[in-house]
N, C-alpha and C positions, 0 to 999 in steps of 0.2 A: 325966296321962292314961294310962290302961289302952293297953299294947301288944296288938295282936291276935294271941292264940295260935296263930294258922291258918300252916303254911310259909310262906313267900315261895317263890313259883315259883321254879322255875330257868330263868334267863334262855335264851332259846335264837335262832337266826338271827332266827328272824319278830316277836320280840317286839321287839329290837332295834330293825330295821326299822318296824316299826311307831310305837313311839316317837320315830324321829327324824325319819316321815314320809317314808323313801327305799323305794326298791324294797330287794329280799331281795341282788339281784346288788349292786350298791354295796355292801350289809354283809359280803358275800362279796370283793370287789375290794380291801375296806379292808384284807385279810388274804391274798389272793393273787396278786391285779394291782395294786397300789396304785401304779402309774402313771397308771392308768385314773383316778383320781380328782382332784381338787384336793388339796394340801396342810393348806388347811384344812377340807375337807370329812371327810377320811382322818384326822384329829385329832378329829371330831365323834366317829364312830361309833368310834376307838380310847377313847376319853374314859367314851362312854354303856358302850362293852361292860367297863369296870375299874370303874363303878361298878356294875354289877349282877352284877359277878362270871361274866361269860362270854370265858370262853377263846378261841375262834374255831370255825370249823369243824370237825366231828367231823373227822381225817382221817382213819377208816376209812370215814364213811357217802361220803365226797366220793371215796377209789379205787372203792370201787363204784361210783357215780356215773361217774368218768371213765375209767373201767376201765387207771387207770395209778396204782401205787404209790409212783412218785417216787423210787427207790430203783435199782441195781442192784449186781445179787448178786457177789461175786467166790466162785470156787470153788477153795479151796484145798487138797488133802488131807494136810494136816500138823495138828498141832495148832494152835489159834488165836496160840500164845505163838511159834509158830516164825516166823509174820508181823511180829511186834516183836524180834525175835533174829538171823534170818539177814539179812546187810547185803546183799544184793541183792534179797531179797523186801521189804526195809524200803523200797528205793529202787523199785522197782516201786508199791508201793504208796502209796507218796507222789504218784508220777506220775498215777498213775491216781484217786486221793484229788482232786488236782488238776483233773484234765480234769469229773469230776462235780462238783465245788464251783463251776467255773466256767457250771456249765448248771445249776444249782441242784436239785440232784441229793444224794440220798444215796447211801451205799454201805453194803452190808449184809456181812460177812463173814462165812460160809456154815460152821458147823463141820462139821470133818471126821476122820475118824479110821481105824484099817487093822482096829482092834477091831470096827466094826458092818459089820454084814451086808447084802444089798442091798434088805431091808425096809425097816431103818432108814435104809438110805441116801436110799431112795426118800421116807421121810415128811419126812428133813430137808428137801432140795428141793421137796417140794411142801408146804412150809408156807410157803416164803422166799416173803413179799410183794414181789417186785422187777420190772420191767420188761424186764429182759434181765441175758446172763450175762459174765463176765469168766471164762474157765478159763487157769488159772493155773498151766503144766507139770503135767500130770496123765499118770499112765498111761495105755494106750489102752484097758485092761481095766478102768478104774476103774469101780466100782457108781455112784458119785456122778453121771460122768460119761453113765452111761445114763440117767440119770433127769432131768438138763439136760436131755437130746435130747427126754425127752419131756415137759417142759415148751411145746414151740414156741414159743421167743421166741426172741430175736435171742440170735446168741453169737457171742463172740471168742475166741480161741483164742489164747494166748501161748507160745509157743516148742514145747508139745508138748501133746496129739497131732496130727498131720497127717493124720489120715486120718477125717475130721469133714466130708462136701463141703458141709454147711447153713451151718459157720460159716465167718466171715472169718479173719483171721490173721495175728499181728505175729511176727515171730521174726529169725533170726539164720540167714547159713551158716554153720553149727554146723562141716559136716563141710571145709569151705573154712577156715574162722579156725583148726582143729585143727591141719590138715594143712600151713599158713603158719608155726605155731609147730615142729611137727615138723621140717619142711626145715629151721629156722633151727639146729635141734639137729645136723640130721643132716649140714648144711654144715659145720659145726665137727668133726665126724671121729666124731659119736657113731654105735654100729651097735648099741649091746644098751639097750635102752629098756624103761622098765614106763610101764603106765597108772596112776594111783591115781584112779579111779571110785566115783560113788553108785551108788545101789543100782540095779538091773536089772529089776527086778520087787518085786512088790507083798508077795512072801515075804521074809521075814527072812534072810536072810544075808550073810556077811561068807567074804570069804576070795579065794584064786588062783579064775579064772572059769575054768569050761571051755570051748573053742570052743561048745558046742550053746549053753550059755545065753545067751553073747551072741547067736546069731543067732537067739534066742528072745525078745529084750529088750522088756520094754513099755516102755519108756520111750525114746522115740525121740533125745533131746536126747547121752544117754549113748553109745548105740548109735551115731550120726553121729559124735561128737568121737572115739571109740575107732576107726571108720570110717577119720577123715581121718588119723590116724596112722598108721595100715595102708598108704592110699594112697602117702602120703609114703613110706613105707618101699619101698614097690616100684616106685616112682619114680627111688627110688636105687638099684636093686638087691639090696637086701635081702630077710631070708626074713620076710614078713609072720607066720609062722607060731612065729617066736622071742619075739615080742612077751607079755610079762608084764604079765598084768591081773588086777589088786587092788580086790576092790567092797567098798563098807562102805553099810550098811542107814542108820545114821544121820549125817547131815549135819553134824558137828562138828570142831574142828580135835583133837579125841583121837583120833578118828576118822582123819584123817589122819596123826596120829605111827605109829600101829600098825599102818599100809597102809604106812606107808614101809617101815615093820621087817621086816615079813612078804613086801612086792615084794624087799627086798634080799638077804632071807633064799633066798627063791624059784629067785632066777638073780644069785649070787656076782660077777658079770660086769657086771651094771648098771651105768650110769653115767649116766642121768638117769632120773629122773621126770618123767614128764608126769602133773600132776591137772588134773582136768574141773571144776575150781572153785578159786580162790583161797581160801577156806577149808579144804579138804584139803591144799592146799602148803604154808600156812601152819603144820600141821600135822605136814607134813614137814622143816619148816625146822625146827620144834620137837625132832623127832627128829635131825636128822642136829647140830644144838646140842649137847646134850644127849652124845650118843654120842661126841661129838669128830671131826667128819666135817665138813671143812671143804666150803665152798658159794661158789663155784664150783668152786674148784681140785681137791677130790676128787668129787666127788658135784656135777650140776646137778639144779634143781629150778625146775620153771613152772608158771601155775597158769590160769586163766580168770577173768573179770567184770571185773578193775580195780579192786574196791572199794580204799576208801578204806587200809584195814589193809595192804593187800599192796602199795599205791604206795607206803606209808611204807614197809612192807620192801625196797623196790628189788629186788619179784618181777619175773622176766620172765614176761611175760603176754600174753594176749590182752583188751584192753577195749572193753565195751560198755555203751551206754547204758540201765541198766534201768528208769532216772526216765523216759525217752523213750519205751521201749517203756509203760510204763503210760499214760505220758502219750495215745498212739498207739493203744492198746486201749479206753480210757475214751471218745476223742470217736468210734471206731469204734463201740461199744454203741449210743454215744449218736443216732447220726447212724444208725444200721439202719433202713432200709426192706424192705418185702416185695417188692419187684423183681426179687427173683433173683438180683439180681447179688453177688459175692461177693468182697470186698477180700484181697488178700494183699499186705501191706508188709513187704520185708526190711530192715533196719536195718543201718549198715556198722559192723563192727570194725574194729580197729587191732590190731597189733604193738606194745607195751611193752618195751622193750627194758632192762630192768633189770640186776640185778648179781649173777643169778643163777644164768645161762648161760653156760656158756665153754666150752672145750673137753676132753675127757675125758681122766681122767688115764693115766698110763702103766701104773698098776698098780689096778685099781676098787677101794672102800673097805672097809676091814676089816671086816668085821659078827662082833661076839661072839656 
């Protein structure tokens, strides 16, 4: 028998429904609420839709439809590969991966880059199909971050900026954990201290920071930790104004060897570092290795986060929980109401007291 040349339709919700004699919503429930159904009712219409070859719901005509993309954005402005690379954005994102798989939820990762302009910034954001936003330490002058704002959805805000009153807010007393690690230094007899800091601003450089740029910093997170060491120092009586700060534009533990090189180079008299990240100490362990600059006894070095790298090197640090904080931003997006009301959760750090701090030496380290 002759096949008939004519297509075969493509199967679509209503024909479905029509064939198994259900309403259109059951053939919809068997794919979205399939609670709502019986077991073997929800095997019927899964059965009829794989032999006529229909996938389920368009899920673009159905966010039109419900006016929610099931989705929320996080906004990162690094490149996308620095989310899978740096070990505290890794663990962030895990957390926060977490809290929307648990609410059946996707997550969109938002490229972002310092190369495009606030055109482009504006078109990436308003393409993102997503329901609300996760920002993710952003500058306060970020282009990306304007064009969140004028998306009007909900937004969280992680560690930085602070000065956003629409959205909510997980973070850390940045300038409080700084200035906790600083006194433990300064108890120990230290008085000549450097910072080794990210970057400041959205400009490229590297190098000894002059007073104006720091109190010019978009980056609030940097600003506060290099704050609380200030504080600390004139707590003890110290001159806040001897303090040596070392910014490096990129986020790497190379990055940190040659903040170390250049803070020791800077004031001969040093005798610890303070970095704003366990990756830049890390860094500097690498350098003062390397050089022959023993750690504690000539040279101390400490760092931030806790991650996992710096507990195995017996850094003295400050740790925080950054699976928690995502975890704490994700059911925040998730649970946004239009009430007005606006969440801000601080998260508590701890003192690490590692193998890396001790008391400064008699004579500070030789730098070639």
């Amino acid at each position: 028998m002759a096949r008939s040349s004519e297509p075969r339709r493509q199967a679509t919700l209503a024909s479905i429904a029509a064939e198994l004699k259900v309403s259109r919503t059951t053939v919809s429930n068997a794919y979205n609420r399939p609670d709502q159904l019986s077991p073997e009712l929800r095997e019927r219409v899964l059965q009829a839709a794989k032999r006529r070859g229909y996938a389920g719901p368009d899920p673009v005509a159905r966010s039109l439809r419900t006016r929610k993309a099931g989705a929320i954005g996080l906004l990162l402005t690094e490149a996308l590969s620095y989310s899978f690379r740096d070990p505290a954005a890794m663990s962030f994102l895990a957390g926060l991966a977490e809290s929307c798989e648990a609410a059946g939820q996707g997550l969109l990762l938002i490229p972002a880059g310092a190369e495009r302009d606030d055109v482009q910034a504006a078109a990436v954001v308003q393409q993102a199909g997503v329901d609300g936003f996760v920002v993710y330490s952003v500058a306060d002058d970020d282009p990306y971050l304007a064009a969140v704002r004028e998306r009007h959805l909900p937004i969280v805000v992680c560690d930085q900026p602070r000065n956003i009153p629409e959205a909510a807010l997980v973070a850390i007393d940045d300038r409080g954990a700084m200035k906790m690690l600083a006194a433990h230094l300064i108890s120990q007899g230290h008085e000549h201290l450097a910072v080794l800091c990210m970057r400041l601003g959205r400009d490229r450089r590297d190098g000894v920071v002059p007073p104006g740029r720091l109190a010019d910093s978009h980056f609030h997170v940097q600003r506060e930790r290099i704050a609380g060491v200030q504080a600390a120092m004139i707590d003890a009586g110290l001159d806040p104004d001897i303090l040596t700060v070392v910014e490096r534009f990129d986020h790497t533990v190379r990055s940190g060897h040659s903040a170390a090189a250049q803070a020791l180079q800077a004031n001969r008299e040093t005798t610890a570092l303070l970095c704003t990240t366990d990756v830049i100490a890390l860094g500097a362990l690498n350098f003062a290795r390397v050089s022959g600059i023993d750690v504690p006894s000539q040279l101390s070095v400490t760092g931030f986060d806790g991650i996992s790298d710096a507990i195995r090197e017996n850094l003295t640090t400050v740790r925080q929980d950054a699976e928690e904080k995502g975890r704490r931003a994700g059911k925040l997006v998730l649970s946004s109401s239009h009430s007005g009301i606006v969440a801000a959760e601080t998260l508590p750090t701890e003192l690490f007291r590692g193998r890396t701090a001790g008391p400064p030496p008699k004579q500070p380290p030789a730098i070639a």
